[in-house]
MARNU-766568 format. One line per 10 residues: their letters; for each residue x, y, z of N, C-alpha, C. Coordinates in Angstrom, 1 decimal, padded with zeros to 4 digits. Layout:
A	X Y Z X Y Z X Y Z  ...
***
This chain:
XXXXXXXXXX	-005.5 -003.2 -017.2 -006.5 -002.9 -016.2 -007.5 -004.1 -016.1  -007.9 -004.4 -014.9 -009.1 -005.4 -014.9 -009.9 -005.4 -015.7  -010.6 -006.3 -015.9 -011.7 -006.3 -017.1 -013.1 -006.5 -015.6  -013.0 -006.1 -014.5 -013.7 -006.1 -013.5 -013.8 -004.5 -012.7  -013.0 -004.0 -013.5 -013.0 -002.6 -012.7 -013.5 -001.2 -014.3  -014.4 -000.5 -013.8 -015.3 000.4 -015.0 -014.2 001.5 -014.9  -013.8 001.4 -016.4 -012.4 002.7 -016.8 -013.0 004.1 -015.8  -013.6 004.7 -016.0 -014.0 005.8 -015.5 -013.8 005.8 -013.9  -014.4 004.9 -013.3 -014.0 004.9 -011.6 -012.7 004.7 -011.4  -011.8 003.9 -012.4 -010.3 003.7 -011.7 -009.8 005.6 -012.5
XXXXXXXXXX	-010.0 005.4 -013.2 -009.0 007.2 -013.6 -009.5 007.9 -012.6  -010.9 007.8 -012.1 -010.7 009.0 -010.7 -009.9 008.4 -009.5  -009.6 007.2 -009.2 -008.8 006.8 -008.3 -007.5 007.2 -008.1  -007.1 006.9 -009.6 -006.1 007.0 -010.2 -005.9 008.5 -010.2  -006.2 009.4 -010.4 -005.9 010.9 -010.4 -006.0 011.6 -008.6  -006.3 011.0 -007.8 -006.7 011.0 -006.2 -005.3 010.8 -006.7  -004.8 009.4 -006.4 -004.0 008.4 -005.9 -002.7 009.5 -006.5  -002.5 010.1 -007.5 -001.3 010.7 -008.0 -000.9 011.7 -007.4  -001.8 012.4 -006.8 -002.3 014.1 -006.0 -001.3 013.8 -004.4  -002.3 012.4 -004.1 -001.4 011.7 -003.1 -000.2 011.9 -002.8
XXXXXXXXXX	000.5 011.3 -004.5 001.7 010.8 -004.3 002.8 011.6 -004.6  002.2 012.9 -005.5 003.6 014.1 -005.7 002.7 015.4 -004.7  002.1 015.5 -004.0 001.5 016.4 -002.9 001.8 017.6 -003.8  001.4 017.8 -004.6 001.3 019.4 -004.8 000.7 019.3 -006.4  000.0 020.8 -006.8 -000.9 021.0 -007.8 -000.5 020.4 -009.2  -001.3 019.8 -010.2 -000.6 019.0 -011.3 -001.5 019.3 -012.5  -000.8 019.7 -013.9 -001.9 020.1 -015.0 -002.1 018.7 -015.6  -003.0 019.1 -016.5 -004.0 017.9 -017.3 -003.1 017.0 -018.0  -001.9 018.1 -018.9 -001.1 017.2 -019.6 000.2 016.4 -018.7  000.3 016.9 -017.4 001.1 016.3 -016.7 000.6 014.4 -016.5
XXXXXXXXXX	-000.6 014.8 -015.8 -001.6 013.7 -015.3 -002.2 012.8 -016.7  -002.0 013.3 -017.7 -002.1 012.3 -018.9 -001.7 011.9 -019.2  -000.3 012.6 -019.3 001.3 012.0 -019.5 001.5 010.6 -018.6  001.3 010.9 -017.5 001.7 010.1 -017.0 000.9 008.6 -016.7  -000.1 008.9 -017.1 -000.9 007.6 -016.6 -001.4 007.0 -018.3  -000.7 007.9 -019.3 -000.7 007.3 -021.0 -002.4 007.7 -021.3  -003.0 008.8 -020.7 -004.5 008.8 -021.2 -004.5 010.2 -022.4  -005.7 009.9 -023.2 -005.7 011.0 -023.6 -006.0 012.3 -023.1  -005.1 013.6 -023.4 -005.7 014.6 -022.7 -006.8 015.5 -022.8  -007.9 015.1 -023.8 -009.2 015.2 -024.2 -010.2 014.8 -022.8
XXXXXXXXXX	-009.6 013.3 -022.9 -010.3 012.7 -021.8 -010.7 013.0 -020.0  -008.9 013.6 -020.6 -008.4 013.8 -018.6 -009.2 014.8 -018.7  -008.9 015.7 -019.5 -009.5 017.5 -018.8 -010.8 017.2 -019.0  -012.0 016.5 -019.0 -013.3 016.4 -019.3 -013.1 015.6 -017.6  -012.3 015.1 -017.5 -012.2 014.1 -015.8 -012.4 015.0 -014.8  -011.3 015.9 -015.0 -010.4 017.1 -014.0 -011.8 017.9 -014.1  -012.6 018.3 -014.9 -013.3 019.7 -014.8 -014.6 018.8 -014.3  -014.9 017.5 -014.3 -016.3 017.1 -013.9 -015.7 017.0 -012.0  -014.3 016.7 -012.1 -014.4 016.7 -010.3 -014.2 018.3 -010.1  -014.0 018.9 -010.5 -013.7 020.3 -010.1 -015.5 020.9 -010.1
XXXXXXXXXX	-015.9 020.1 -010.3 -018.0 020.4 -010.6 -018.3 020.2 -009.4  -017.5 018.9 -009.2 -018.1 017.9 -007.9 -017.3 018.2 -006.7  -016.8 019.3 -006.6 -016.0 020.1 -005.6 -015.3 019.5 -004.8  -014.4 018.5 -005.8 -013.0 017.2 -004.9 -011.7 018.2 -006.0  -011.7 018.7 -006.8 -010.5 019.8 -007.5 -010.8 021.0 -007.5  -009.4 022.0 -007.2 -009.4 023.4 -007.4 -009.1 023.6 -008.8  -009.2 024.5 -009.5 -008.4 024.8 -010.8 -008.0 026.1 -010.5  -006.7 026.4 -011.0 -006.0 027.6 -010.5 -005.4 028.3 -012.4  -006.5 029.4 -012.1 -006.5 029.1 -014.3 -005.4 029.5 -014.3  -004.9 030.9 -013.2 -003.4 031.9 -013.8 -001.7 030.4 -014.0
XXXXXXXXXX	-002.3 029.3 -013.5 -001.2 028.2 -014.0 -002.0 026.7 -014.5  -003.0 026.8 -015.1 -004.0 026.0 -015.2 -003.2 024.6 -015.1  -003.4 024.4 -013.4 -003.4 023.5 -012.7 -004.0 023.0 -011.8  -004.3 021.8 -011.7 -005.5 021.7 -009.9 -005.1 021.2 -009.0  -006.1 021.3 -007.7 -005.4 020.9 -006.1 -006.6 019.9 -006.0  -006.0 018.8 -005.1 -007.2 018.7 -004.5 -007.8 019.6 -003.4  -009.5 019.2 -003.3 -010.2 020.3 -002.4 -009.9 019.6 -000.9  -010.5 020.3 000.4 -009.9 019.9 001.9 -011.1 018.7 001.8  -012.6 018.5 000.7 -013.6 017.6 000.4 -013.2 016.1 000.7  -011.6 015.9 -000.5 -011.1 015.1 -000.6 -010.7 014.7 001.1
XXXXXXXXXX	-010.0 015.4 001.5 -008.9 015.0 002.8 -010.4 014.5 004.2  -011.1 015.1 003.9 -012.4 014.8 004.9 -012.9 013.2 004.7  -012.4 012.9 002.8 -013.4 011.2 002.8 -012.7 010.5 003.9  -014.0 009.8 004.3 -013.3 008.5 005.5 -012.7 008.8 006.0  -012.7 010.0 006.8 -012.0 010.7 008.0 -012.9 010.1 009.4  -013.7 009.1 009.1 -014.5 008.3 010.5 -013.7 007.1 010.6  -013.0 006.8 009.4 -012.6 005.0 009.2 -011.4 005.0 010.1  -011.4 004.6 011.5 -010.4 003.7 012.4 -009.7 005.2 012.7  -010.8 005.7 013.4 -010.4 007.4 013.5 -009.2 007.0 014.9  -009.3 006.4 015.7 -008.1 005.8 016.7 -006.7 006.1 016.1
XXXXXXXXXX	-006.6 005.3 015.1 -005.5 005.5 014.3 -004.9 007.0 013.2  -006.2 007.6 012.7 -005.8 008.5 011.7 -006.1 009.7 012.3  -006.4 010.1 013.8 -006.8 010.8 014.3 -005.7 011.7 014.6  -005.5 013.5 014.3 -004.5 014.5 014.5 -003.1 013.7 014.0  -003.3 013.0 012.5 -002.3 012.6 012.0 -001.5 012.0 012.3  -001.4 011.2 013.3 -000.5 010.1 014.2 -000.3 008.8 013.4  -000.8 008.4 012.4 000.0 007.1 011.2 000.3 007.9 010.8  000.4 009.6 009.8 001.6 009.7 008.9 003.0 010.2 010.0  002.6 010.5 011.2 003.6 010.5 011.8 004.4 009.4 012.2  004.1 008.5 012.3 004.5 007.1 012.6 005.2 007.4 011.0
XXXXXXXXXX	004.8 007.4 009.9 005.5 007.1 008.4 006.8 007.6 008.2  006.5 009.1 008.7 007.5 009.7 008.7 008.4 009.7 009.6  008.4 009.4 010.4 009.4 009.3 011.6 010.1 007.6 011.1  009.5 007.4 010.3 010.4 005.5 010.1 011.3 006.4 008.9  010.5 006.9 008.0 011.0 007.3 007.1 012.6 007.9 007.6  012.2 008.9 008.2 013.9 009.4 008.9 014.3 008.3 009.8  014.2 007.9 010.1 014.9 006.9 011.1 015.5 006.0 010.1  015.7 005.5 008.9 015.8 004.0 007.8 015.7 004.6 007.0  015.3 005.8 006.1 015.4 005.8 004.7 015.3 004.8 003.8  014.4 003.9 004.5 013.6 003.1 003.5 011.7 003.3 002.6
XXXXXXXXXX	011.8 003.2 002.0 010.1 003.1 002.0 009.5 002.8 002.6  008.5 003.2 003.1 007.5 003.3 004.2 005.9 002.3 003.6  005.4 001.6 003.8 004.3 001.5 002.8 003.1 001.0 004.3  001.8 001.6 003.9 001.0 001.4 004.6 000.0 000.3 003.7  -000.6 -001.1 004.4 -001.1 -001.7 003.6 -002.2 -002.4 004.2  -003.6 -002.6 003.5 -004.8 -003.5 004.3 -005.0 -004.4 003.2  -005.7 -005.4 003.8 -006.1 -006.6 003.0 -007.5 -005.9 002.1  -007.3 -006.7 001.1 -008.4 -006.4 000.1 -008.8 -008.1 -000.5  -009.4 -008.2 -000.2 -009.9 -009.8 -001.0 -008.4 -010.6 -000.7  -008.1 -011.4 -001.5 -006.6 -012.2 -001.6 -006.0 -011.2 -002.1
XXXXXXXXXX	-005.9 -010.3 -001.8 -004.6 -009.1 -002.2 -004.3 -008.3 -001.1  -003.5 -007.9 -001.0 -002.9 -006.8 000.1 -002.5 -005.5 -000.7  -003.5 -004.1 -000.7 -003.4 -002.9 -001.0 -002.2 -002.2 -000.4  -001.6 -001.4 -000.8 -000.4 -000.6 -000.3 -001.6 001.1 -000.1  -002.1 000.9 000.4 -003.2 002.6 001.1 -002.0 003.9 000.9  -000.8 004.0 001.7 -000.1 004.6 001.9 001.6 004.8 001.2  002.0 005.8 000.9 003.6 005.2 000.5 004.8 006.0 000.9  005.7 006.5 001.4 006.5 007.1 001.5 007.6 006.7 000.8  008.0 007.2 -000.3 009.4 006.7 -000.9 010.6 006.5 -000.4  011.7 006.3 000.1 012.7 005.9 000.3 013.6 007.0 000.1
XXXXXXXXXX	014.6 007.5 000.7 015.5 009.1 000.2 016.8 008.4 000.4  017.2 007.0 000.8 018.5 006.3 000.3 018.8 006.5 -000.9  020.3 006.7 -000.9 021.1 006.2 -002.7 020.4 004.9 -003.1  020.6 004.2 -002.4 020.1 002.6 -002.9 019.4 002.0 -002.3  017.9 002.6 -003.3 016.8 002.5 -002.9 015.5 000.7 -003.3  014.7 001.6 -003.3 013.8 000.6 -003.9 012.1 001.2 -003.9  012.0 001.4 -005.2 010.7 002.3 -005.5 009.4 001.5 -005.0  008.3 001.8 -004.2 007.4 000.9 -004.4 006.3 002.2 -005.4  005.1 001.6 -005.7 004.0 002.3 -006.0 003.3 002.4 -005.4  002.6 003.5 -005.1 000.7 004.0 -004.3 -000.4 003.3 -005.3
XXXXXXXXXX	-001.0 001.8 -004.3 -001.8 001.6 -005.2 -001.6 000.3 -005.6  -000.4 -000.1 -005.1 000.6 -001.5 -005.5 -000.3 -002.5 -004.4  -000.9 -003.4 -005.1 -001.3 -004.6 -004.9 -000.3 -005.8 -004.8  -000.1 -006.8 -003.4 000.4 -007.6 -003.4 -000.4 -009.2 -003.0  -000.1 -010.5 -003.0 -000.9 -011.5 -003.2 -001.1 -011.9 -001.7  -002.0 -011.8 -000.4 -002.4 -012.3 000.4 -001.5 -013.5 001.2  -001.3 -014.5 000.3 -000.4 -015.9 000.6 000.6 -015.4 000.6  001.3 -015.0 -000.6 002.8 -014.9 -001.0 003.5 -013.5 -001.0  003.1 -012.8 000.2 004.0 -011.8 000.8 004.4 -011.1 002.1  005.1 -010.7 002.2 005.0 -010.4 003.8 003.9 -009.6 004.6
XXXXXXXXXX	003.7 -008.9 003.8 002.5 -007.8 004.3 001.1 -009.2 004.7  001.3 -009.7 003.8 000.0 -010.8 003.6 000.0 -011.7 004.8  001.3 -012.3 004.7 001.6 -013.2 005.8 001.0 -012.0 007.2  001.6 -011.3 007.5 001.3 -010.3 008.8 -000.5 -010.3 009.1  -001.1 -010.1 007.8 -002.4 -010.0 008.0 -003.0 -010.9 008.1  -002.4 -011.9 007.4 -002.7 -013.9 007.8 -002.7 -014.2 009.2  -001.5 -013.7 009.8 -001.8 -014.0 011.4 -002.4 -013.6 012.3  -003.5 -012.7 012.5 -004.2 -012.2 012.7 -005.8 -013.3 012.4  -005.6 -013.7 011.3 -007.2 -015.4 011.2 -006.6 -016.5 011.7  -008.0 -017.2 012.4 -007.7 -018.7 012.8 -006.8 -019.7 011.5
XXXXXXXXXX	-006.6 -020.3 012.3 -006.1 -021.6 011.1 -007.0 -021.9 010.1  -007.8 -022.2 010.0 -009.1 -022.6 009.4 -009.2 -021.8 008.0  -009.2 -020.8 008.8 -009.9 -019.6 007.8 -008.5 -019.1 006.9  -007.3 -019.4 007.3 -006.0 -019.2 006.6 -006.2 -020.1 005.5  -006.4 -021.7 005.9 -006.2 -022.6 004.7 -007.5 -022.7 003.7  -008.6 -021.8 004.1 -009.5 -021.8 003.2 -009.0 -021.0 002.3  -008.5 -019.4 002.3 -007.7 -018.7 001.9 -006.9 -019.0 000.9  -006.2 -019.8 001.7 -004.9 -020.7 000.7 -005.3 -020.9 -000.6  -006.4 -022.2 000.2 -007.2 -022.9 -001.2 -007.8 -022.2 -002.3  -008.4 -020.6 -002.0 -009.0 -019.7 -002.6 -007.8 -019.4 -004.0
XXXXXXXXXX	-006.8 -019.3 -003.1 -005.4 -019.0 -003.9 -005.4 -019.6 -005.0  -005.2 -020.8 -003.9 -004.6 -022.1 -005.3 -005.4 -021.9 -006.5  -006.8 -022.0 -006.1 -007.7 -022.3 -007.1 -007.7 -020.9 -008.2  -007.6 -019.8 -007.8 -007.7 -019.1 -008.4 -006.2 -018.8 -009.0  -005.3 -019.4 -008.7 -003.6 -018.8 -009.3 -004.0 -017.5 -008.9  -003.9 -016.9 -007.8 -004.5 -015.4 -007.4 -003.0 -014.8 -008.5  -004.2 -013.6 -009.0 -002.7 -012.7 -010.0 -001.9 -011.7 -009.2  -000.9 -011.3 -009.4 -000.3 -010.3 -008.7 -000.1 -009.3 -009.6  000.5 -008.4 -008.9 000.0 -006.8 -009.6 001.2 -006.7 -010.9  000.7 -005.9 -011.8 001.6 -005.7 -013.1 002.3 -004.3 -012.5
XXXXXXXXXX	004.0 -004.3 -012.8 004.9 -003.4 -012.1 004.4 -002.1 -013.0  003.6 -002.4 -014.2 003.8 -001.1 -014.9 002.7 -000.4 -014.8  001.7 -001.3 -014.5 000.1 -000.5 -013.9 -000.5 -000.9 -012.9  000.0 -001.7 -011.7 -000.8 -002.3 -010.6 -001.7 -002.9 -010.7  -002.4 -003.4 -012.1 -003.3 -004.2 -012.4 -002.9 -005.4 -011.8  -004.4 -006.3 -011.3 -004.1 -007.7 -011.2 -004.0 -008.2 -012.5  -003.0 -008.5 -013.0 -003.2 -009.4 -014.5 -001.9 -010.3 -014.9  -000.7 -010.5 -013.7 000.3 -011.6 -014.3 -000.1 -012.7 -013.4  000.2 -013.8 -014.1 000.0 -015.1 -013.4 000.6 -015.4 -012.5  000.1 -015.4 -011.2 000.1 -016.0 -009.6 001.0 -017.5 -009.7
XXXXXXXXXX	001.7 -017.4 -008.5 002.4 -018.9 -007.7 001.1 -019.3 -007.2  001.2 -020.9 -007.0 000.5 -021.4 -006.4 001.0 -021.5 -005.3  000.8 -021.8 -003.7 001.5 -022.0 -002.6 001.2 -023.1 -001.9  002.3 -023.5 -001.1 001.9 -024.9 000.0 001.9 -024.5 000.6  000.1 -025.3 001.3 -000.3 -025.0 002.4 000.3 -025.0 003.8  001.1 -026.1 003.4 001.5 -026.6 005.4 002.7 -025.5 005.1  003.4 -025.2 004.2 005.0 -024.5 004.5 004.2 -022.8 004.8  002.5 -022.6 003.8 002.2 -021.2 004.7 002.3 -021.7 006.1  001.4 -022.2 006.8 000.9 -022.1 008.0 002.6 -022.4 009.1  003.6 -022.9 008.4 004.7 -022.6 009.2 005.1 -021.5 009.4
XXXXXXXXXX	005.1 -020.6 008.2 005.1 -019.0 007.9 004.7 -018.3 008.7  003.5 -018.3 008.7 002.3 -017.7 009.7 002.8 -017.8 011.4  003.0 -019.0 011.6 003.4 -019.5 013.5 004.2 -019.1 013.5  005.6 -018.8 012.5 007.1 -018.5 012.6 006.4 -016.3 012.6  005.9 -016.0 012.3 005.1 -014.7 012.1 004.4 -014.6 013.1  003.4 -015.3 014.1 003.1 -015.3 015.4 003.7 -014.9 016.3  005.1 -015.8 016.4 006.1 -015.5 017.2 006.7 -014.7 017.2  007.1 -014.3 016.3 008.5 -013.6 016.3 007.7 -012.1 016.3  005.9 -011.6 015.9 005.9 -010.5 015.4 005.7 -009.4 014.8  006.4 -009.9 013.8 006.8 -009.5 012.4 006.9 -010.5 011.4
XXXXXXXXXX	006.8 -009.8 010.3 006.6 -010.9 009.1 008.3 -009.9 008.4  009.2 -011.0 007.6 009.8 -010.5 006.7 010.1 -011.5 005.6  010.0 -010.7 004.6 009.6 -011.1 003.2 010.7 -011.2 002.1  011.6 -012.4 002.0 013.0 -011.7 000.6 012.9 -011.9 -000.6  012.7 -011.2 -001.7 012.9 -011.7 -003.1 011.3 -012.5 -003.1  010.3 -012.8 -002.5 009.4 -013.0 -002.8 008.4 -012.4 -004.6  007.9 -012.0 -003.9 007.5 -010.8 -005.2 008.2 -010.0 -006.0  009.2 -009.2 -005.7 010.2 -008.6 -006.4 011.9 -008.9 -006.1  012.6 -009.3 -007.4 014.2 -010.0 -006.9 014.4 -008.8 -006.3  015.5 -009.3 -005.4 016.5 -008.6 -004.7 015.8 -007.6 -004.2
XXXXXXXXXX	014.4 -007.5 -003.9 013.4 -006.5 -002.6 013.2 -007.4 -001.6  012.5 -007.0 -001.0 012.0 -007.4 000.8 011.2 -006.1 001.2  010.4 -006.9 002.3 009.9 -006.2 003.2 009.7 -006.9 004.7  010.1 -005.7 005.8 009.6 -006.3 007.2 008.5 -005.7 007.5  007.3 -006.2 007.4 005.6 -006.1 007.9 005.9 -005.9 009.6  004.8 -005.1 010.0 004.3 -005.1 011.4 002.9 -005.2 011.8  002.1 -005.6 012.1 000.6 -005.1 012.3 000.5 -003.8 013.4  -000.5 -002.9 013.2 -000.6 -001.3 014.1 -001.4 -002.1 014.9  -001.8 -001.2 015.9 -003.0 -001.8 016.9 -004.1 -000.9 016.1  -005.0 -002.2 017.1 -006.3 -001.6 016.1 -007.3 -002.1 017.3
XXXXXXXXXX	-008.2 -001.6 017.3 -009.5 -001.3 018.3 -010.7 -002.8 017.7  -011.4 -003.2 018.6 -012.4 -004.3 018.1 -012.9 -004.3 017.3  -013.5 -004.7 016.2 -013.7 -004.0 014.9 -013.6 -003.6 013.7  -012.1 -003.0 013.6 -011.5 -002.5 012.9 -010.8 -003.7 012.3  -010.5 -003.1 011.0 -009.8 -003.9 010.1 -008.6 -003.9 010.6  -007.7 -004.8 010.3 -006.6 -004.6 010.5 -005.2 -004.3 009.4  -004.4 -003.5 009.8 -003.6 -002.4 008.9 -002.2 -003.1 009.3  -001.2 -003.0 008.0 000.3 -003.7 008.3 001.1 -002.2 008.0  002.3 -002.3 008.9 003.2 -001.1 008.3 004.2 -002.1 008.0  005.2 -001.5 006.9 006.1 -001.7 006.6 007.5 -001.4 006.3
XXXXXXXXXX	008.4 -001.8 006.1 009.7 -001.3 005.1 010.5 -001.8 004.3  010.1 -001.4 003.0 010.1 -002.2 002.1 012.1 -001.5 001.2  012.6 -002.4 000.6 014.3 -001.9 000.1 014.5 -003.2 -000.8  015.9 -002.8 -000.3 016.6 -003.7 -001.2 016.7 -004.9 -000.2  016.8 -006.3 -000.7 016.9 -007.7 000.4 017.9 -007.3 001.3  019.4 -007.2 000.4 020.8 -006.8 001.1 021.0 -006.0 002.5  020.0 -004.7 002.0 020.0 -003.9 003.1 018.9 -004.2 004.3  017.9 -004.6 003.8 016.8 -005.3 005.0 017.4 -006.1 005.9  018.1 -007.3 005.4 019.1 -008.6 005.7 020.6 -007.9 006.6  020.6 -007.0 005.9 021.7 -006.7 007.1 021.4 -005.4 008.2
XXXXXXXXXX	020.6 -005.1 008.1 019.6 -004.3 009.6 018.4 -004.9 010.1  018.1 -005.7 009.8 017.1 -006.6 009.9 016.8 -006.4 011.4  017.6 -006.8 012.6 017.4 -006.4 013.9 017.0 -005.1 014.3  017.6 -003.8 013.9 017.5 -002.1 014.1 016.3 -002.0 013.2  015.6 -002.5 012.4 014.7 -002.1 011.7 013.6 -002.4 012.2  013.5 -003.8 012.6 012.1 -004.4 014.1 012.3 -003.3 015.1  013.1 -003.0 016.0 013.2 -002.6 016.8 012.7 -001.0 016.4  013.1 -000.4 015.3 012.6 000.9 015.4 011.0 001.0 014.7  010.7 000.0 014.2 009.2 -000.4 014.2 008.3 -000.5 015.6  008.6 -001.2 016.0 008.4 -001.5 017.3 008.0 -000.1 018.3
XXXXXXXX	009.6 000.5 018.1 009.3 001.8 019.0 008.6 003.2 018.1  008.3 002.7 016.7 007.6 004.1 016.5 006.2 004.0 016.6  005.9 002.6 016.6 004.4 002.3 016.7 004.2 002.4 018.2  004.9 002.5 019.2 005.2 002.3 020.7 004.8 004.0 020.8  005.6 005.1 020.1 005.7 006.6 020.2 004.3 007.1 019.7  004.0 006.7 018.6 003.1 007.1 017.6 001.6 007.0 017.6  001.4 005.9 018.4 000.4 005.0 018.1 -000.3 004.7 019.7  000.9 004.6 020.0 000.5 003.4 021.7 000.2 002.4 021.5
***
């Protein structure tokens, strides 16, 4: 974990973020199991949000939900878009259409956040994680949200990069903490124009061998941050639908979205 982030705020993230990601009620030793904490700790976690009225506890299976508290936070944030559920319908509708992973992602500093995730229901898949941090410069999602800033403000970026070896996320905890590529500037900014054009950003074997992803940007209102969808697999199978996969991006953000 970062030595920048206070243990206590990420386990409540971290226990949101898991609720998220198996949608249905989970006990203490499940949720400790899994994230390697003690379960002394968790259940002293679980019962201070269950105080703070974000967990149900259901003692006859002593398990908890999240409360509707939770589903309300930042229900104002880019309400255009999350408004009568229209991005998870866009998620899910790619989801059946490609049975690839779905991943919803915004910029965070020189990182790009995965907000959203829909797993993949292909034999030959490619897991991503809720929560999975990717490096700004050196990914597709990143590139997508790169072209969206002037030139200027890209190669400052860059340089932010370089200088910092920005880290990329650890596969086993999403922590920023393995050592970053450095990148060239001028081959980004071809990146970026060749990503102007065309649309879409796609990404091979970058960050993970033999993964990819093709990025899209949603529309977004003046203001608003800007959000990338994605679909993220195996290179092989991206690379050989690569055309049907834009196009059904295209048309579900066209259905979904307007």
């Amino acid at each position: 974990m970062s030595r920048d982030v206070v243990k206590s705020a990420a386990r409540v993230i971290h226990v949101l973020e898991y609720f998220d990601d198996v949608r249905r009620a989970a006990s203490v030793s499940e949720i400790a199991e899994h994230h390697d904490w003690p379960i002394s700790s968790t259940s002293v976690l679980m019962r201070s949000l269950v105080t703070l009225g974000y967990l149900d506890y259901e003692a006859g299976t002593r398990t908890y939900m999240p409360t509707t508290r939770v589903a309300l936070l930042g229900n104002w944030i880019q309400a255009n878009l999350f408004k009568d559920g229209q991005l998870m319908h866009l998620m899910e509708w790619l989801s059946e259409k490609t049975g690839e992973t779905v991943v919803l992602a915004a910029r965070n500093g020189l990182g790009v956040h995965y907000i959203q995730v829909i797993q993949a229901t292909n034999t030959m898949r490619m897991s991503v994680r809720l929560g999975t941090v990717r490096p700004l410069c050196w990914s597709g999602s990143g590139w997508m949200l790169l072209s969206t800033l002037d030139d200027d403000t890209i190669r400052k970026l860059a340089q932010r990069h370089n200088a910092d070896v920005a880290p990329v996320a650890s596969p086993e905890t999403g922590a920023l903490s393995l050592p970053g590529k450095r990148v060239d500037i001028a081959e980004l900014m071809e990146v970026i124009a060749d990503v102007r054009a065309k649309g879409y950003a796609f990404s091979a074997n970058q960050v993970t061998a033999n993964g990819g992803l093709i990025a899209m940007l949603l529309p977004t209102l003046p203001g608003d941050k800007p959000l990338v969808i994605g679909l993220a697999g195996l290179t092989s199978v991206l690379e050989a639908n690569l055309d049907r996969f834009v196009a059904l991006l295209r048309e579900g953000i066209a259905l979904h979205i307007g």
